[in-house]
Backbone bond lengths (Angstrom), bond angles and torsions (degrees), N, CA, C in turn:
res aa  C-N    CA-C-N  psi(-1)  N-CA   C-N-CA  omega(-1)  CA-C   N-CA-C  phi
1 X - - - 1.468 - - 1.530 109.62 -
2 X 1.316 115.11 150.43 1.576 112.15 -165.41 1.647 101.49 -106.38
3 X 1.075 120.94 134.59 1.711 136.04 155.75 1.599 88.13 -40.79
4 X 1.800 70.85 142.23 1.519 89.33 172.17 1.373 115.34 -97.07
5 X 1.430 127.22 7.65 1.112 124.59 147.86 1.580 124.00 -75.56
6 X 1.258 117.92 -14.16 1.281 141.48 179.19 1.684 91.42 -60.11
7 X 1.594 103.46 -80.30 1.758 126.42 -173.58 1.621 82.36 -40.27
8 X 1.223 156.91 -82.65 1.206 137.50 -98.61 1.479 104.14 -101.49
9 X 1.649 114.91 -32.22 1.335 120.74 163.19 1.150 115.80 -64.62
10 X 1.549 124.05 -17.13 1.485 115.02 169.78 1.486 115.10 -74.21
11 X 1.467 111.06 -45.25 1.073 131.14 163.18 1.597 130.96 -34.26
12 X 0.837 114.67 -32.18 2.042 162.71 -164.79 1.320 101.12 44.67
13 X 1.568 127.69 43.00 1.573 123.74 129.42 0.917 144.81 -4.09
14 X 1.327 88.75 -67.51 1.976 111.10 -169.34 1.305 94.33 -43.01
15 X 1.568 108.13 -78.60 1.645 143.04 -176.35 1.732 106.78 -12.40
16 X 1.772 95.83 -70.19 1.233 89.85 172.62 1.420 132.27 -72.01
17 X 1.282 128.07 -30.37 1.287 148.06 159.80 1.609 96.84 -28.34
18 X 1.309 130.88 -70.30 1.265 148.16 171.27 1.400 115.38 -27.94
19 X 1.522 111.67 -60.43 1.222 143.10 -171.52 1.514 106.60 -75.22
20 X 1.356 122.37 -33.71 1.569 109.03 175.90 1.811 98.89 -82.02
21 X 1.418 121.78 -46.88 1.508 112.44 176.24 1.194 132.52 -48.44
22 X 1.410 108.58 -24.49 1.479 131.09 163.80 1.752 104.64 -57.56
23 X 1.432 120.34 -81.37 1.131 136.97 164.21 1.431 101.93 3.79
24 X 1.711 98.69 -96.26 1.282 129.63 -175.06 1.937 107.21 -40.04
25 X 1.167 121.11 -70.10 1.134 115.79 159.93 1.385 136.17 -19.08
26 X 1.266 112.97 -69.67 1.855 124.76 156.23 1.306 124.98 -27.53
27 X 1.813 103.24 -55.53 1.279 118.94 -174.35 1.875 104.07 -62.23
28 X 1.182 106.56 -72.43 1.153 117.91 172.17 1.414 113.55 -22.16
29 X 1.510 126.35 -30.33 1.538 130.41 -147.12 1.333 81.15 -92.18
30 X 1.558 134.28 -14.70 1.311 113.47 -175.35 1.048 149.32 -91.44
31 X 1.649 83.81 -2.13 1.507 122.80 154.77 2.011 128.65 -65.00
32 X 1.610 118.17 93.54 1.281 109.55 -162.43 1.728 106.44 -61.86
33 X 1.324 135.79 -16.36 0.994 118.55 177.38 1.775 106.80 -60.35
34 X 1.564 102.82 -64.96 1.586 112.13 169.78 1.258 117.71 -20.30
35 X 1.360 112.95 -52.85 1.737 121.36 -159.97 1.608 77.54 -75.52
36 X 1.406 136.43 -90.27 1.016 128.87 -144.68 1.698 113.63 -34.59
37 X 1.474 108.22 -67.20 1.397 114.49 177.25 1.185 126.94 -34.45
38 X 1.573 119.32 -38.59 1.659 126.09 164.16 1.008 88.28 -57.77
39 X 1.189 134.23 -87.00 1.106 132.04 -122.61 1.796 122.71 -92.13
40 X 1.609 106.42 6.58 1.286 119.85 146.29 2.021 121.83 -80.56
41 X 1.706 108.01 -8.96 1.228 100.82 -178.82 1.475 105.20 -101.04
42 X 1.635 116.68 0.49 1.599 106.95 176.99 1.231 144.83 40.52
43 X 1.486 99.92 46.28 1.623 140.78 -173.92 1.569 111.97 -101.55
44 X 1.112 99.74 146.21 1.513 100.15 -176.89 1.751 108.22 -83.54
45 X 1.204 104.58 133.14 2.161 102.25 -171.75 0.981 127.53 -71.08
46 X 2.037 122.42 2.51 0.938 119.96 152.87 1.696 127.89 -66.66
47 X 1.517 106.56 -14.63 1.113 119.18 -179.30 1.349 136.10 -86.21
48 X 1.926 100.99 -36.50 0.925 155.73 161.30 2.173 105.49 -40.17
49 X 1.323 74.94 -80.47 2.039 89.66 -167.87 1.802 91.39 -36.53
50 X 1.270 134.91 -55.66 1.457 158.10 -165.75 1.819 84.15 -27.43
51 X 1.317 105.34 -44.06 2.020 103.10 -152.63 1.535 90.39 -120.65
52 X 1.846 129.62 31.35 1.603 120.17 179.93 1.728 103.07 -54.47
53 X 1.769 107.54 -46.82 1.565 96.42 -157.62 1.397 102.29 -62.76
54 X 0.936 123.32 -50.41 1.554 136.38 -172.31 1.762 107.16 -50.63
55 X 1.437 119.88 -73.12 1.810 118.05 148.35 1.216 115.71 -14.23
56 X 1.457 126.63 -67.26 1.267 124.02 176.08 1.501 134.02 -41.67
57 X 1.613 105.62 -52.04 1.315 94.64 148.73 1.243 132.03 -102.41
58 X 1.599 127.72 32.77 1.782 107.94 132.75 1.223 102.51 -69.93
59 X 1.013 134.06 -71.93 1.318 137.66 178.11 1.747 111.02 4.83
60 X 1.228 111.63 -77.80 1.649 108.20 166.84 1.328 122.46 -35.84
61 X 1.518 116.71 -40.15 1.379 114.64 176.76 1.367 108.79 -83.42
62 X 0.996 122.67 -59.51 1.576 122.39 164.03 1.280 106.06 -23.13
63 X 1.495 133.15 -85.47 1.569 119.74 178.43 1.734 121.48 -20.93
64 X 1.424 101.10 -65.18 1.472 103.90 177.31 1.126 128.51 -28.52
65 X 1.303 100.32 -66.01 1.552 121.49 175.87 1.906 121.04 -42.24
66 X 1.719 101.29 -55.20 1.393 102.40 -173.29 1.975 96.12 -77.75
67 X 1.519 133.60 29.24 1.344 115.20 160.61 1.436 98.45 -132.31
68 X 1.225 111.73 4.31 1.534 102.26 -161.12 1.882 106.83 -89.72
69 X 1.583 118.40 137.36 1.296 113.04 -157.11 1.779 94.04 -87.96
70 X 1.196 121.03 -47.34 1.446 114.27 -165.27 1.392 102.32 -146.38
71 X 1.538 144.98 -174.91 1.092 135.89 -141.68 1.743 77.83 -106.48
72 X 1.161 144.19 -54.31 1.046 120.79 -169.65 1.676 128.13 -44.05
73 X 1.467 113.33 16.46 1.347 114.30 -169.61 0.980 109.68 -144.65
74 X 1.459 109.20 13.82 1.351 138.84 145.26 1.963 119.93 -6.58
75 X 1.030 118.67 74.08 1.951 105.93 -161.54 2.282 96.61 -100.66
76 X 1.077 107.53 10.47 1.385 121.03 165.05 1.365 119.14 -74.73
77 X 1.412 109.29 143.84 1.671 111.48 -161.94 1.456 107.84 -68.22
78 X 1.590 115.65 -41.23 1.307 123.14 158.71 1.584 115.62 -84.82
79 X 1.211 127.68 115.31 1.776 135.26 164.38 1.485 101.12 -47.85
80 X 1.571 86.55 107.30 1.138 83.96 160.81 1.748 128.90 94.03
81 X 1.778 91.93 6.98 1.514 110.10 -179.19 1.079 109.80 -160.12
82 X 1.408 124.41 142.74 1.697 126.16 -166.50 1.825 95.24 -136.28
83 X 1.338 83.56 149.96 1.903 95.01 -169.97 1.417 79.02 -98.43
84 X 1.732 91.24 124.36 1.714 100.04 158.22 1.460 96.07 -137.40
85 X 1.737 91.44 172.82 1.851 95.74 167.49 2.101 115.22 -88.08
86 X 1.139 93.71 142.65 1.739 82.83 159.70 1.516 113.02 -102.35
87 X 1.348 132.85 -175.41 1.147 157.26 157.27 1.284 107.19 -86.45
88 X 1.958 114.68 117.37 1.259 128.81 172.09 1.318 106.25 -134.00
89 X 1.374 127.71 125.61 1.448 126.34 164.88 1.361 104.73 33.39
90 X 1.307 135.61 52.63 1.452 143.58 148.82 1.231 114.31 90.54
91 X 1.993 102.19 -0.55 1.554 93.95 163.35 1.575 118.46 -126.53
92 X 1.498 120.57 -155.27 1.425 107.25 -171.69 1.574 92.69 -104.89
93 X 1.740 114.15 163.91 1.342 127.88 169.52 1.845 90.52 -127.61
94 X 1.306 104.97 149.41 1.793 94.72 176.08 1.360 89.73 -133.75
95 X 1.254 105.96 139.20 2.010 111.80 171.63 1.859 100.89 -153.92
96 X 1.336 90.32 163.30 1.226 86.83 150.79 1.836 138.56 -65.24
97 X 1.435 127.76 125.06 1.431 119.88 141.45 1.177 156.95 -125.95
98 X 1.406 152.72 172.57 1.170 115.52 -166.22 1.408 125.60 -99.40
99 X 1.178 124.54 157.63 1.533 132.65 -175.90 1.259 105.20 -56.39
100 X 1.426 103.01 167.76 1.836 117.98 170.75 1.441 87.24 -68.44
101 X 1.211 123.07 -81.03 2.308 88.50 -164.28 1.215 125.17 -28.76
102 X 1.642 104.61 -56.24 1.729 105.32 -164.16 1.493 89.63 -68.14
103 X 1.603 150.60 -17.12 1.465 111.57 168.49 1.095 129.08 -94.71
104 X 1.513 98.23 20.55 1.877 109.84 -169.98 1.829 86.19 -89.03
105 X 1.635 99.19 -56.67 1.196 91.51 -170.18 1.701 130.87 -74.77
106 X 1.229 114.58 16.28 1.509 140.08 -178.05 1.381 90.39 -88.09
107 X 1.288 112.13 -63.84 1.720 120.01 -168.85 1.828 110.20 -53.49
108 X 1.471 105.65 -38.99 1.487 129.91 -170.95 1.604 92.50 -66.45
109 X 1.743 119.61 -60.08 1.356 102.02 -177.22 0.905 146.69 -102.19
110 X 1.711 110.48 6.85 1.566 140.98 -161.97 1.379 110.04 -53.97
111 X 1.787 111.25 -24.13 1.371 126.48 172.60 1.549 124.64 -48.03
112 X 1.553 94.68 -53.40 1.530 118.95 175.49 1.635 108.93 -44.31
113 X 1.350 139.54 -59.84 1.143 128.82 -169.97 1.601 120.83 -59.04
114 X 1.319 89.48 19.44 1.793 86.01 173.20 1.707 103.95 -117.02
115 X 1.214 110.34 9.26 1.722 123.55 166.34 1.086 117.49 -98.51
116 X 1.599 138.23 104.51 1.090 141.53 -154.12 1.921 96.54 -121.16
117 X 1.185 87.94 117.19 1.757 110.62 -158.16 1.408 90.89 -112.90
118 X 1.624 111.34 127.38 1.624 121.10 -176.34 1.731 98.73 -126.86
119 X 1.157 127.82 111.86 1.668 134.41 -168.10 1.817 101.86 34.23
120 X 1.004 101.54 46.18 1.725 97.72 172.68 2.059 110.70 -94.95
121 X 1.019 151.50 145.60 0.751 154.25 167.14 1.718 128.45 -34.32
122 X 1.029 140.33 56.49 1.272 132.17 -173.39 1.514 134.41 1.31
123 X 1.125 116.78 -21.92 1.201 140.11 175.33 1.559 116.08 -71.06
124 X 1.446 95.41 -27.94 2.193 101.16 179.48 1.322 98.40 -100.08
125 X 1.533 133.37 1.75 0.850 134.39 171.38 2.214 100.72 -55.15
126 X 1.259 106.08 -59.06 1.564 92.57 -174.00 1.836 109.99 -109.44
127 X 1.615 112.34 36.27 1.494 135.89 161.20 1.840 90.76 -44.97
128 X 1.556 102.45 123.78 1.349 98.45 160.25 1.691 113.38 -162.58
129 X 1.012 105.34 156.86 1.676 108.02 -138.75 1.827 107.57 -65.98
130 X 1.588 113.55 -12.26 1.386 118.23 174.04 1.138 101.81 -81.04
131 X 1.200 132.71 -7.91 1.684 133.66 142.25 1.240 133.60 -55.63
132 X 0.977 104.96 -29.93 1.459 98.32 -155.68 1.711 103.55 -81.71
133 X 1.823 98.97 129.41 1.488 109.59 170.94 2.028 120.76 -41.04
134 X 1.027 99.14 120.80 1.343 106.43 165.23 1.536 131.75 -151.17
135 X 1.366 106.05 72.87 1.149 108.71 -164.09 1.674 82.34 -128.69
136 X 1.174 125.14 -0.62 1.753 115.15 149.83 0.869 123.82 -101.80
137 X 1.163 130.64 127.95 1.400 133.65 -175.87 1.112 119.88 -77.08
138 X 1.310 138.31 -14.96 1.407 134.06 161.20 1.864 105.88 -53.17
139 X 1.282 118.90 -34.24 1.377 108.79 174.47 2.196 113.86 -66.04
140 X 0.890 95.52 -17.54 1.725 99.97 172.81 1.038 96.02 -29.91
141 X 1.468 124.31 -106.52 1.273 112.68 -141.92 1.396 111.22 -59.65
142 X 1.323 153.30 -12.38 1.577 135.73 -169.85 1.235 74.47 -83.56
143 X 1.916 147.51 -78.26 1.451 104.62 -143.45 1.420 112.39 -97.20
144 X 1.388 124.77 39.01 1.276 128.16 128.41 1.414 134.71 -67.20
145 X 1.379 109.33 -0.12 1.599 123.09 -140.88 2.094 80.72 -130.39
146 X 1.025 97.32 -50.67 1.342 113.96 -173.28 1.844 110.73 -73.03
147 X 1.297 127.36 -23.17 1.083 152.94 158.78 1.105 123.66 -41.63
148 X 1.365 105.04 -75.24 1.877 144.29 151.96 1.371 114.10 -15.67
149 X 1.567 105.75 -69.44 1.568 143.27 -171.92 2.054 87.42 -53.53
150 X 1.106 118.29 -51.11 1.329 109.28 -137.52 1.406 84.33 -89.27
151 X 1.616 142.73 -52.53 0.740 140.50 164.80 1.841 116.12 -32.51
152 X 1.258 108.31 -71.26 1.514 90.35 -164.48 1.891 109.52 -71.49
153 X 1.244 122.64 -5.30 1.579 114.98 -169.38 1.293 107.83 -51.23
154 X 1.540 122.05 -53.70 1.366 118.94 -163.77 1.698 119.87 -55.03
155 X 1.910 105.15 -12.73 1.218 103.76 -172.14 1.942 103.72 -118.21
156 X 1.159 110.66 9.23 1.717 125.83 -176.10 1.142 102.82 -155.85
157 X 1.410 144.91 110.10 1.148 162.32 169.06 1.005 108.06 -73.59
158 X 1.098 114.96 -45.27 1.486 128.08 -156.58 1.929 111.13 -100.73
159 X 1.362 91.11 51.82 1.638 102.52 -175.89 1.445 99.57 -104.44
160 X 1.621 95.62 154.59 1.790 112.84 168.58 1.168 112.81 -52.69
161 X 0.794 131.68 140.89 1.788 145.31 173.23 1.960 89.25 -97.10
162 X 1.484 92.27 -162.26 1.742 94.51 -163.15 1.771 101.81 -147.57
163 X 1.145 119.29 143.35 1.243 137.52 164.21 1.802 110.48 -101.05
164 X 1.051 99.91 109.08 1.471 130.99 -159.84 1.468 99.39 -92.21
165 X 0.872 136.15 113.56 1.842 126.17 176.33 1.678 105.15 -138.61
166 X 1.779 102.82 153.43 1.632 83.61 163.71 1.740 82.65 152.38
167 X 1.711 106.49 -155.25 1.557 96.60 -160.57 1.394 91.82 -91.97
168 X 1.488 92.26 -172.36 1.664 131.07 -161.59 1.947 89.75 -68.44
169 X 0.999 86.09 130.13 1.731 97.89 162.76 1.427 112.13 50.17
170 X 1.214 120.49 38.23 1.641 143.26 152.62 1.179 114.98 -58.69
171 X 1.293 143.85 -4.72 1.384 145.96 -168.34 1.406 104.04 56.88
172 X 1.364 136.98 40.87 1.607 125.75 165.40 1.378 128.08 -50.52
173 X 1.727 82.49 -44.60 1.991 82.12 -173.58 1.922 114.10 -98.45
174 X 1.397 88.93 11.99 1.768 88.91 168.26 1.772 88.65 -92.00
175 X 1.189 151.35 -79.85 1.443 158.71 -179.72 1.344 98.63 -16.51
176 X 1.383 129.31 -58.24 1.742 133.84 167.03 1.923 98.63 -37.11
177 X 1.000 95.04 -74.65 1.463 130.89 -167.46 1.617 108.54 -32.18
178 X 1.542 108.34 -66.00 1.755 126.41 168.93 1.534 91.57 -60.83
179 X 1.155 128.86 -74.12 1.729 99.89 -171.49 1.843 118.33 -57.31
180 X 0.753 123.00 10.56 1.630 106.87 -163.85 1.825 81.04 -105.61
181 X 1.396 109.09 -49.28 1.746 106.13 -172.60 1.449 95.01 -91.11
182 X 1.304 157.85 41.07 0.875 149.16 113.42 1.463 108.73 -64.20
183 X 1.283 118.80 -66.37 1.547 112.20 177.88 1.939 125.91 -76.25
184 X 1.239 91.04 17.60 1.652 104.40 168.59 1.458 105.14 -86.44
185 X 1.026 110.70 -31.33 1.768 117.28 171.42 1.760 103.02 -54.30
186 X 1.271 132.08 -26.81 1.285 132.98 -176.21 1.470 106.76 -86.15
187 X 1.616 112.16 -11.53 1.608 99.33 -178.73 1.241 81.16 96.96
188 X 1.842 169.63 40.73 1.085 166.26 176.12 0.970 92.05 -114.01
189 X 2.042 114.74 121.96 1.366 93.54 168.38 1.553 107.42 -127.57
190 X 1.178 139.48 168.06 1.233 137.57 -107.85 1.853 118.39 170.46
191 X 1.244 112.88 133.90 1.899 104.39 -164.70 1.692 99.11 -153.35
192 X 1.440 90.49 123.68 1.612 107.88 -174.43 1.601 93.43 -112.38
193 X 1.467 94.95 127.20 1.577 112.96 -177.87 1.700 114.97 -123.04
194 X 1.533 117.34 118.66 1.367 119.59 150.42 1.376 128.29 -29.45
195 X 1.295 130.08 64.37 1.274 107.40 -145.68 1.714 114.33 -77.90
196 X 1.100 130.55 22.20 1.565 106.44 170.42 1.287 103.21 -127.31
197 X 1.825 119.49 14.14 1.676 107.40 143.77 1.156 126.98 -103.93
198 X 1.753 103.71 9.68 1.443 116.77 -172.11 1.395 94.92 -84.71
199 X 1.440 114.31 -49.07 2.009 115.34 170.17 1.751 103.71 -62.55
200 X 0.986 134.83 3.39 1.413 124.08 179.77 1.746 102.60 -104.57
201 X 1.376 106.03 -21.15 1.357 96.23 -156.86 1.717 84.85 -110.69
202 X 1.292 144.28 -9.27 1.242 160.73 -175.60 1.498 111.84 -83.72
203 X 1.036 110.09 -68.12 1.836 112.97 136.39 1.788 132.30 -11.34
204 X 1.256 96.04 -55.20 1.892 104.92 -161.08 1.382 82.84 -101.59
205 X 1.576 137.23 9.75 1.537 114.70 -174.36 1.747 115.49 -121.20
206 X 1.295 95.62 24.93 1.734 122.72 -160.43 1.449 86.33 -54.17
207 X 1.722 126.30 -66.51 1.141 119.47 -170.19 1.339 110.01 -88.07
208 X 1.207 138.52 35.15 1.556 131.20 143.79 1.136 123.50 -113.13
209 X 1.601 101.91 -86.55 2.043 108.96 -171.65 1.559 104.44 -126.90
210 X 1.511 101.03 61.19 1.650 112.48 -166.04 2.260 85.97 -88.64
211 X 1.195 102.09 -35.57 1.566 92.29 -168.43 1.719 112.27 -91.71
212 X 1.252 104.30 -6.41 1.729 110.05 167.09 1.367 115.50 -72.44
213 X 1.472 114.03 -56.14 1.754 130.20 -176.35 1.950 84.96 -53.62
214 X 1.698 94.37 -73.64 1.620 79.00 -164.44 1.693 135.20 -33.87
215 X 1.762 98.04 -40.46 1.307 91.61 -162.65 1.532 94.16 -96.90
216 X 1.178 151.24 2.70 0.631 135.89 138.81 1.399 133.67 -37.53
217 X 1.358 120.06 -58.51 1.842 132.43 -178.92 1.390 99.15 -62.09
218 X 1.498 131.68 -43.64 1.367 146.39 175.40 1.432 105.46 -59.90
219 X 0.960 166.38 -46.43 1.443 172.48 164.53 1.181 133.25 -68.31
220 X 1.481 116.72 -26.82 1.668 125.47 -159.11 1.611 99.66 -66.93
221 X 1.396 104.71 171.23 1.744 98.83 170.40 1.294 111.16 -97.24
222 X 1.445 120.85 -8.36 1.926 105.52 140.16 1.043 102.83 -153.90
223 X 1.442 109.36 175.64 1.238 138.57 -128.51 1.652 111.63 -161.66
224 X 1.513 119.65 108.04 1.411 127.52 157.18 0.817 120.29 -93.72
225 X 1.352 159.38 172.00 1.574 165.65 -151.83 1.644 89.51 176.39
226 X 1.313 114.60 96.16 1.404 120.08 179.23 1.436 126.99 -96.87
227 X 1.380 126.02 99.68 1.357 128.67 -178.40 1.647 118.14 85.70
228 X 1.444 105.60 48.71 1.800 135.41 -161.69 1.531 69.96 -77.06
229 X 1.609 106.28 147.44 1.095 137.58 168.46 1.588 110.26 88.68
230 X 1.822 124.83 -30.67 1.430 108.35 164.11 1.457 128.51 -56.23
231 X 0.858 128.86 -3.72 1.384 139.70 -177.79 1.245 122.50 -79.10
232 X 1.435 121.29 147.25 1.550 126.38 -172.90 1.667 90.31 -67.07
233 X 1.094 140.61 145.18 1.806 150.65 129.02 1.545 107.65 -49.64
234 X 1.195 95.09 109.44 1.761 89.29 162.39 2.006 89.69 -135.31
235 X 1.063 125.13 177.79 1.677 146.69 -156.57 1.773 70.56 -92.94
236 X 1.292 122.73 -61.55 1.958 104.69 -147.93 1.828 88.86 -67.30
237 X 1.431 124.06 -63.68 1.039 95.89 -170.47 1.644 144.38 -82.21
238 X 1.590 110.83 1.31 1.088 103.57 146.87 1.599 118.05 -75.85
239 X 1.087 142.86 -95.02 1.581 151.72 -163.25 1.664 100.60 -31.06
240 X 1.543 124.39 -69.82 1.705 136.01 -172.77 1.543 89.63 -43.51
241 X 1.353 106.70 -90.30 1.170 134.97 -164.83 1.776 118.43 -49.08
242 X 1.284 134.68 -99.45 1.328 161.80 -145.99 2.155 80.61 -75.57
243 X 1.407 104.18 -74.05 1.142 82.87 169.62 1.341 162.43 -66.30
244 X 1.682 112.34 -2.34 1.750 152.21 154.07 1.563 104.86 -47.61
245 X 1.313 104.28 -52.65 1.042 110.47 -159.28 1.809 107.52 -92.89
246 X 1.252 116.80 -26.44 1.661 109.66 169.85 1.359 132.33 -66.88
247 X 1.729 80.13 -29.69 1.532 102.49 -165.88 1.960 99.22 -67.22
248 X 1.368 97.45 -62.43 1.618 91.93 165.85 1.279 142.11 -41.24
249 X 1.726 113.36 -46.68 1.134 104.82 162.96 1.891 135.46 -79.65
250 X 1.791 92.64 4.97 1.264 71.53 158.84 1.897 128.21 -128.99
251 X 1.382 93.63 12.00 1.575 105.72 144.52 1.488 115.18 -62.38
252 X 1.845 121.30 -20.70 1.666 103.72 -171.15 1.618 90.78 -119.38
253 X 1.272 111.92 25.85 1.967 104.27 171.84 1.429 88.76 45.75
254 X 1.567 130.73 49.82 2.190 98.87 142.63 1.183 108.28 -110.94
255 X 1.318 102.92 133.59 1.236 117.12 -176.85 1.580 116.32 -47.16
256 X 1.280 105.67 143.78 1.803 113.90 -164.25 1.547 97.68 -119.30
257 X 1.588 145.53 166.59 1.406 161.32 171.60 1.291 103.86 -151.53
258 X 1.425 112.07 132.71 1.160 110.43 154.51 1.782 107.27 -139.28
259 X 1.802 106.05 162.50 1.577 85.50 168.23 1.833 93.92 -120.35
260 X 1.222 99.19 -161.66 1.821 91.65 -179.60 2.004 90.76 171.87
261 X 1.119 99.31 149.49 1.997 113.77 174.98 1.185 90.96 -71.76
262 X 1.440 135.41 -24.05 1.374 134.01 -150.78 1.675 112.14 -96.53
263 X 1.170 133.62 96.38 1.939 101.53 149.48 1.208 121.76 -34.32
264 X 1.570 101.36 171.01 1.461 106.44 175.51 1.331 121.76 -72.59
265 X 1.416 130.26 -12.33 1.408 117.66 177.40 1.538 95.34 -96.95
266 X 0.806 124.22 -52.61 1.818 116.99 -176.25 1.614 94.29 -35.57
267 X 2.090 123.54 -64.41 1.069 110.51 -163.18 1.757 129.83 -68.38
268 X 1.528 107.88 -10.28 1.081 122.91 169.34 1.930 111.78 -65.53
269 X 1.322 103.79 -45.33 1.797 94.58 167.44 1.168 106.59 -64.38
270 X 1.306 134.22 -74.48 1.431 132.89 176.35 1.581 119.25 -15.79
271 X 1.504 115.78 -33.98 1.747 116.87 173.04 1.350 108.73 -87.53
272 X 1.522 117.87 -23.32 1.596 93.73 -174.86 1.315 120.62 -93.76
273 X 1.165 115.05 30.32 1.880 114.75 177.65 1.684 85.98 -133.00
274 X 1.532 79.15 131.86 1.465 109.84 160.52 1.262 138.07 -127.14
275 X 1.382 159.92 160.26 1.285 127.38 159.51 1.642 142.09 -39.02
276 X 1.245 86.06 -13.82 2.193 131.01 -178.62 1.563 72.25 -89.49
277 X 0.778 170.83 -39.00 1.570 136.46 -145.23 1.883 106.05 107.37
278 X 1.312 100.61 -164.38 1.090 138.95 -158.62 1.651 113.91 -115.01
279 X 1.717 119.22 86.04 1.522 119.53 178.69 1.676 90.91 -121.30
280 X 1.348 106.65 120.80 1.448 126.47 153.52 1.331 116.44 -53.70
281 X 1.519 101.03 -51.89 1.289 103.87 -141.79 1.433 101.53 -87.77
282 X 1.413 125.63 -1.91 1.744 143.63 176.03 1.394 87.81 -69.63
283 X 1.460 107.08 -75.31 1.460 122.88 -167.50 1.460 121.67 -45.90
284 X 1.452 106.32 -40.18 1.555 95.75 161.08 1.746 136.44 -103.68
285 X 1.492 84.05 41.72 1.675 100.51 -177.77 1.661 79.40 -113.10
286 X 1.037 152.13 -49.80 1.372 145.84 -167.49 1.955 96.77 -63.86
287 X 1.294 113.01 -45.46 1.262 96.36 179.16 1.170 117.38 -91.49
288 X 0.751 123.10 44.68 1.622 135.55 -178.40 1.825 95.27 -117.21
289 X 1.067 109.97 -67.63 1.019 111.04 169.82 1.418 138.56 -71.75
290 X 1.318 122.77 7.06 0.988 138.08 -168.23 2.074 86.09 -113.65
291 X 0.878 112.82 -11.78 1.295 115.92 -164.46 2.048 105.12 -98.75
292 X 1.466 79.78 -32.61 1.592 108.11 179.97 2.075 100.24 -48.14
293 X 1.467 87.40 -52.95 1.773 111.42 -142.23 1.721 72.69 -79.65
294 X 0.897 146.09 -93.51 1.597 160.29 -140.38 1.472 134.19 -99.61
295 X 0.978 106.72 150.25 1.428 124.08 157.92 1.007 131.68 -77.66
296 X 2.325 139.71 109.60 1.122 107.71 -171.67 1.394 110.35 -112.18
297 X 1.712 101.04 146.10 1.826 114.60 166.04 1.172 83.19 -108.51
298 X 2.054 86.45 161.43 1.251 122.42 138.38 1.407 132.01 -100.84
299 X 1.501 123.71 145.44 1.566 108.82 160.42 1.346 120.40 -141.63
300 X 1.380 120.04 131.85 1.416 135.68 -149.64 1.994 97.46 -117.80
301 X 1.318 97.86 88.36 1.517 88.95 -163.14 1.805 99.11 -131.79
302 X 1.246 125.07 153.66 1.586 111.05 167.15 1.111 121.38 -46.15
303 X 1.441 111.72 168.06 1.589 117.61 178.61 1.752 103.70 -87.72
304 X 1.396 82.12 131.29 1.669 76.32 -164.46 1.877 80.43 -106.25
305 X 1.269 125.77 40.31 1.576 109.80 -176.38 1.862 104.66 -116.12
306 X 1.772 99.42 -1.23 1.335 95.81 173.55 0.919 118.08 -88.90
């Protein structure tokens, strides 16, 4: 029985088959994006013509790319990524990749994924400390304090973290926030938690990823506890919970932060009522230990949230 490549050269297929890829190829060449793109992969064009339709459109992205000034001008179907071919064992693979911005800015935030953000605002996601407002001076000492911190960690791990207190919309948990991704740049990694939807959502996750979240927040090498004291009091999540987790970190020295509207004696009443009643003596085992982990400021600063 004869190959059907056999039949088709009899046929004279091939020939033309050949002859339109040829065609098509040529034509295409008259395209300078086209020409360039071949002719940055330094392939021979018999090999080449095989992948024109496909070339053709890198080619579109390719153009884009060599006029385009910054990613906002982005004219690629994906922002920020252009379908080209690579070089594999002598043939082409085509995928998407990303542009010189999108890997500038990969490199810029690659830091960030070591900040593990639980209902925190997206916005402290890129909080960083050459930011941070200071044109009141009541903020001095925290990022003098915060300064300090960043400097000595790499050589004491095992430093106080800080209980942050003070008014409404002070920027506390951006100041948390700029130091934690400041020192994410070290490979430090680190998880700032809402804490009274972190007990709401810690709660409803019993039968899934109730022991990942936990031990996770319990373990990290730091640790925010964001807005301690908004939270309902119930016995599981103070004592189980809030206290599970202090108690550990401060048998393993990692440094703990929290901020809160509250001082510590205001937040110490605030823990001992529950729907259970009234235990002091719970409530001031959390600040005991909360006293263990930190250092406390205050800061009395405008609302910087209007």
């Amino acid at each position: 029985m004869k190959k059907i490549s056999d039949q088709f050269e009899q046929m004279g297929l091939n020939k033309t088959l050949k002859k339109n890829l040829l065609n098509s190829y040529q034509e295409a060449m008259t395209n300078k994006d086209f020409k360039a793109l071949v002719e940055k992969l330094n392939m021979d064009s018999d090999l080449l013509m095989k992948y024109t339709s496909l070339l053709e459109e890198s080619s579109i992205d390719y153009g884009n790319c060599q006029k385009c000034k910054n990613i906002l001008e982005c004219k690629n179907k994906i922002t920020g990524y252009a379908y080209l071919p690579i070089v594999v064992d002598t043939m082409l693979e085509f995928g998407y990749q990303p542009c010189r911005y999108e890997r500038k800015r990969q490199k810029e935030t690659k830091h960030l994924s070591n900040v593990y953000l639980f209902d925190i605002p997206q916005e402290l996601r890129n909080a960083k400390m050459s930011d941070i407002y200071s044109d009141d001076e009541n903020r001095y000492p925290i990022i003098k304090w915060l300064n300090n911190f960043i400097k000595k960690y790499n050589k004491n791990l095992n430093q106080k973290g800080l209980y942050l207190h003070g008014s409404f919309g002070s920027g506390k948990t951006y100041l948390i926030s700029a130091l934690f991704n400041e020192l994410a740049h070290d490979d430090i990694k680190s998880a700032i938690v809402y804490w009274p939807e972190y007990l709401r959502d810690l709660k409803s996750s019993f039968q899934t990823d109730f022991s990942e979240k936990f031990e996770y927040v319990k373990k990290t090498s730091l640790l925010l506890i964001d807005d301690i004291g908004a939270e309902v009091v119930t016995e599981w999540g103070r004592d189980e919970i809030l206290g599970s987790i202090l108690q550990h970190r401060m048998q393993q020295h990692l440094p703990t932060f929290f901020t809160s509207n509250f001082d510590l004696k205001t937040l110490e009443k605030h823990l001992s009522t529950t729907r259970d009643g009234v235990s002091n003596v719970k409530a001031r085992r959390i600040i005991e230990r909360i006293n263990q982990l930190t250092e406390e400021q205050e800061i009395i600063s405008k609302n910087l949230r209007k």
